[in-house]
C-alpha positions as CSV (number, residue, x, y, z in Angstrom):
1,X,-24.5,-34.2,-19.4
2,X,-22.0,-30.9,-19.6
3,X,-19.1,-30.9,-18.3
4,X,-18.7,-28.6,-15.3
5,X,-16.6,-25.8,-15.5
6,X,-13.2,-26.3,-13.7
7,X,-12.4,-24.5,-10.7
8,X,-11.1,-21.2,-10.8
9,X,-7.8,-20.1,-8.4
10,X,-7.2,-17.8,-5.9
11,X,-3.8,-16.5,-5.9
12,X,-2.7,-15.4,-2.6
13,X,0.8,-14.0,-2.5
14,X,3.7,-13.8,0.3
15,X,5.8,-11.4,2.3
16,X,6.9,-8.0,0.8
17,X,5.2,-8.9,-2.4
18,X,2.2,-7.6,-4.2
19,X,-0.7,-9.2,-6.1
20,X,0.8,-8.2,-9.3
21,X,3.4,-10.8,-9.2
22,X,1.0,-13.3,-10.6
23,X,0.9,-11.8,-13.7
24,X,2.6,-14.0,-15.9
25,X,1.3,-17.2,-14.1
26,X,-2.0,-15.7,-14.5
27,X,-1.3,-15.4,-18.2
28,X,-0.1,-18.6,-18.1
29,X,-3.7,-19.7,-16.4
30,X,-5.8,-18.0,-19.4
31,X,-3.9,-19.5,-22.0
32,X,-4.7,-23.1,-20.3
33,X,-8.5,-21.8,-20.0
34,X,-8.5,-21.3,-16.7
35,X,-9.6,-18.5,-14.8
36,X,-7.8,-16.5,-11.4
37,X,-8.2,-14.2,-9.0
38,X,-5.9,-12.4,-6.6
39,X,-6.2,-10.9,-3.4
40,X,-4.2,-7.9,-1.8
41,X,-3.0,-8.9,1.6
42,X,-3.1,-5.8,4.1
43,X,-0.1,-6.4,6.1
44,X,2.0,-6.1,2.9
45,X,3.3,-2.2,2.2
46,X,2.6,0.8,3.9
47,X,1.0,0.1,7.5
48,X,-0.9,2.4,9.4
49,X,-1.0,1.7,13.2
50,X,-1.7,-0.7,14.7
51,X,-0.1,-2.6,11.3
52,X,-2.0,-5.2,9.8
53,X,-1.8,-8.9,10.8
54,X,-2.6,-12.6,9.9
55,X,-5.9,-12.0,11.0
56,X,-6.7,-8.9,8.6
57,X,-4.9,-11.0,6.0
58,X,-7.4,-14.0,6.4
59,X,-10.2,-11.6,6.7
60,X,-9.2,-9.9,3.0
61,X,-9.0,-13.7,2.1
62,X,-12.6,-14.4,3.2
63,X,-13.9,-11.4,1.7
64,X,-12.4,-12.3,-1.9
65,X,-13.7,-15.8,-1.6
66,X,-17.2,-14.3,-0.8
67,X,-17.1,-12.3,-4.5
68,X,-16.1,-15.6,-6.2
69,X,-18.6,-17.4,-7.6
70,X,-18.2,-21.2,-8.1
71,X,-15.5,-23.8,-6.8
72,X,-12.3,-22.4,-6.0
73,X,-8.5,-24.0,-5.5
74,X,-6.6,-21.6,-3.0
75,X,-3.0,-21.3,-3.5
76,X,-0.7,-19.7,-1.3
77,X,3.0,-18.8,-1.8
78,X,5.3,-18.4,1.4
79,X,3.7,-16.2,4.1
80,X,0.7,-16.5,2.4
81,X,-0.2,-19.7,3.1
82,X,-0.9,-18.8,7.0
83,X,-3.3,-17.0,6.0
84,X,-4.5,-18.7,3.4
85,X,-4.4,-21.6,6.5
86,X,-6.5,-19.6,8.8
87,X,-8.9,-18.4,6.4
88,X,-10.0,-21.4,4.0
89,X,-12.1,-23.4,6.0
90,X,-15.2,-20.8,6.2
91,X,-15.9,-21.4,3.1
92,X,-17.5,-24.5,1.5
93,X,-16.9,-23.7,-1.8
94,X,-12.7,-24.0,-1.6
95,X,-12.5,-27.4,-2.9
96,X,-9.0,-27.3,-2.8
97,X,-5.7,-26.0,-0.9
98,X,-1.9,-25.7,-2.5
99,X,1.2,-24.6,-0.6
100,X,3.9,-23.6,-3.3
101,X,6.8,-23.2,-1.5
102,X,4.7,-22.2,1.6
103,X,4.0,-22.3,5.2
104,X,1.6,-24.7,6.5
105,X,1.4,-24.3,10.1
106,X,-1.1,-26.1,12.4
107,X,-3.0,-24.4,15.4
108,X,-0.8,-21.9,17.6
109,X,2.2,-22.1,14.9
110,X,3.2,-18.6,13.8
111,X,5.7,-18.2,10.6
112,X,8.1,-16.9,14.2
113,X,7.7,-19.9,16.0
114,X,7.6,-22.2,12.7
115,X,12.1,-21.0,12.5
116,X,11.9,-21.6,16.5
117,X,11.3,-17.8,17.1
118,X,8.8,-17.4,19.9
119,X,8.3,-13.4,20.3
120,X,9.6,-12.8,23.7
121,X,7.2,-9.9,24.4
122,X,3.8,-8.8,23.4
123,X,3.1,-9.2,19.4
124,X,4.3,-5.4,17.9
125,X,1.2,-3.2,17.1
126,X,2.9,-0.9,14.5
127,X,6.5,-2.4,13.1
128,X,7.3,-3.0,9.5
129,X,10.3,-4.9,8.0
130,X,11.5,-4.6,4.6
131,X,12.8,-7.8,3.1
132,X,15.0,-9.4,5.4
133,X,17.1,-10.7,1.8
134,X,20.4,-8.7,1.3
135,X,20.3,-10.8,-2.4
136,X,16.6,-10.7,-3.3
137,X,17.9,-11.3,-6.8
138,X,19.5,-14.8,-5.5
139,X,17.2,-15.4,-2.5
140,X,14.1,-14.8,-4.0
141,X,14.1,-15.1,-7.8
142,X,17.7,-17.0,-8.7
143,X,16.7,-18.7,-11.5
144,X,14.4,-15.8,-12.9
145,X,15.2,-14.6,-16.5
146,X,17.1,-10.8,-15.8
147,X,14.4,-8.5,-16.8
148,X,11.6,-10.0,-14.9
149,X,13.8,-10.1,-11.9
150,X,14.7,-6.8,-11.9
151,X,11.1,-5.6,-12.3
152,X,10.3,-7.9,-9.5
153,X,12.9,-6.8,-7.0
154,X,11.7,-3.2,-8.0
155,X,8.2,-4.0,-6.8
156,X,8.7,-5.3,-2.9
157,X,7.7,-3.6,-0.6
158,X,8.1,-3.4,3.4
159,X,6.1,-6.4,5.7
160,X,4.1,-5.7,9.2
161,X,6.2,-7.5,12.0
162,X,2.5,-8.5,13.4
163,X,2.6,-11.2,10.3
164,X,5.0,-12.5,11.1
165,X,4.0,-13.3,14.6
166,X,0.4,-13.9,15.5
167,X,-0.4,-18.0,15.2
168,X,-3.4,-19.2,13.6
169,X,-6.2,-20.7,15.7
170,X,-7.2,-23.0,12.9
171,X,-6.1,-25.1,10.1
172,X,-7.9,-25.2,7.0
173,X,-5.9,-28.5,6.0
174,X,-7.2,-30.4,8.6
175,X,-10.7,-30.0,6.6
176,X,-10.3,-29.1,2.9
177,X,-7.9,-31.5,0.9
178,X,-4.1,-30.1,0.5
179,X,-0.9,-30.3,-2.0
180,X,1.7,-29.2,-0.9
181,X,4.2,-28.1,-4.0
182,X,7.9,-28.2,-2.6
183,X,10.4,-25.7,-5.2
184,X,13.8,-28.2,-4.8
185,X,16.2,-25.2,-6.1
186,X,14.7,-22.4,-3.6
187,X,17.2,-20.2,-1.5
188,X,14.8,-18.3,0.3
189,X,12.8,-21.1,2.3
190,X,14.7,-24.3,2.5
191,X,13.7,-27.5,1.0
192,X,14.0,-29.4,3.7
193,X,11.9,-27.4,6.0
194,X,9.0,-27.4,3.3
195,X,9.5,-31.1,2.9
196,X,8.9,-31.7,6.9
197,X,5.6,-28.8,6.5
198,X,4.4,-31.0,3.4
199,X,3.5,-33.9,5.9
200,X,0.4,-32.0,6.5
201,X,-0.8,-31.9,3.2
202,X,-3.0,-35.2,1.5
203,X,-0.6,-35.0,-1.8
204,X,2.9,-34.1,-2.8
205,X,4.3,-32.7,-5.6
206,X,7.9,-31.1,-6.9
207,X,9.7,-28.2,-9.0
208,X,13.0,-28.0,-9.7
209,X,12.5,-24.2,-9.7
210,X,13.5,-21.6,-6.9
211,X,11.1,-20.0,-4.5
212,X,9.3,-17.9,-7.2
213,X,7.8,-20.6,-9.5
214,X,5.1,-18.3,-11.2
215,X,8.0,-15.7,-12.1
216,X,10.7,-18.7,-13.3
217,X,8.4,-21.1,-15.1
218,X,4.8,-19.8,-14.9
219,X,3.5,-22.4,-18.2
220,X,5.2,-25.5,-16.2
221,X,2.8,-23.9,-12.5
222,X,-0.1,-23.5,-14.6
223,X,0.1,-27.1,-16.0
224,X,0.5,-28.5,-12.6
225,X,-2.0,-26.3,-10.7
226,X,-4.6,-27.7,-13.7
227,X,-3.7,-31.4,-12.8
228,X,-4.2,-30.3,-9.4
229,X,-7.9,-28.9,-10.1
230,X,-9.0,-31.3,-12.6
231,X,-8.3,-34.0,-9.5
232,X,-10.0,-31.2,-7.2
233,X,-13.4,-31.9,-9.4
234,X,-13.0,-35.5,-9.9
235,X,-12.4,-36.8,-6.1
């Protein structure tokens, strides 16, 4: 019999970034033989009003799943995996979820309430926030070689408050089979608070890198995320 074709990936990226920031893990990906997709969230850059939310987010989620054809493993980085949470179970053919160095709230959690921020008003319609990191260089990319940093720094861009604040009204964890990859060295979202998230997810696994994995050591993600979706096929 043939062997079936592995999953591809879905690359859905966090706060203030940009789908281009999966570049080199996407190289990475082709060099392993494995193909990805990404997805541009709405509620990241310019905002019209009312801004964009989670909900717009998981909808440009669902539609990107809808062009894919095949079995697909979602990853999420940071913000992105409320989204990605709200979004994934609709469609049958995710096979499987991975939170690198994400959040991975359950029904009603917003990333707010997640830090113990309940909004104390009405969700903003129209704010923005550029990144909240006075050091994006340390924060976000500390163990990223110079150049790529700087280029990466260079491309954020300003965040809807709204994204920060509406909750998801499901979780796509409690249905589709979940890793959870915590980055041990990462500055931006701590450790520890990924570790207590990562009790959601079926499986495990650890970096020693920072918050930006794909950026620091895109060849050592690609390897794992193949593990990950050569067990996606097999269970």
């Amino acid at each position: 019999m043939p062997t079936a074709a592995p999953p591809s990936f879905l690359l859905v990226h966090g706060a203030w970034h940009r789908p281009a920031c999966w570049g080199p893990l996407q190289d990475a990906l082709a060099a392993d033989g494995l193909r990805s997709h990404t997805v541009a969230l709405p509620s990241s850059g310019p905002q019209g009003t009312p801004a964009a939310g989670v909900y717009d987010d998981a909808e440009a989620i669902s539609a990107r799943l809808r062009e894919i054809d095949g079995p697909v493993v979602v990853v999420g980085h940071s913000y992105g995996g409320i989204p990605v949470t709200e979004a994934a179970a609709a469609h049958p053919h995710v096979v499987h979820l991975v939170y690198l160095a994400a959040y991975m709230p359950a029904e009603g959690e917003s990333l707010g309430s997640l830090h113990g921020r309940e909004p104390s008003g009405p969700v903003d319609p129209d704010g923005v926030r550029p990144p909240i990191f006075e050091d994006p260089r340390t924060s976000l990319y500390s163990d990223v070689p110079d150049e790529v940093a700087e280029w990466a720094t260079g491309e954020l861009v300003v965040q809807s408050r709204r994204s920060f604040q509406e909750p998801v009204t499901r979780a796509a964890w409690r249905t589709v089979p979940a890793t959870y990859v915590v980055c041990e060295g990462d500055r931006a979202l701590r450790p520890a608070m990924q570790t207590k998230m990562s009790a959601n997810a079926a499986h495990v696994e650890r970096l020693g890198t920072g918050h930006s994995p794909f950026l620091a050591a895109p060849a050592e993600l690609a390897a794992l995320l193949g593990r990950i979706a050569s067990g996606a096929t097999e269970s």
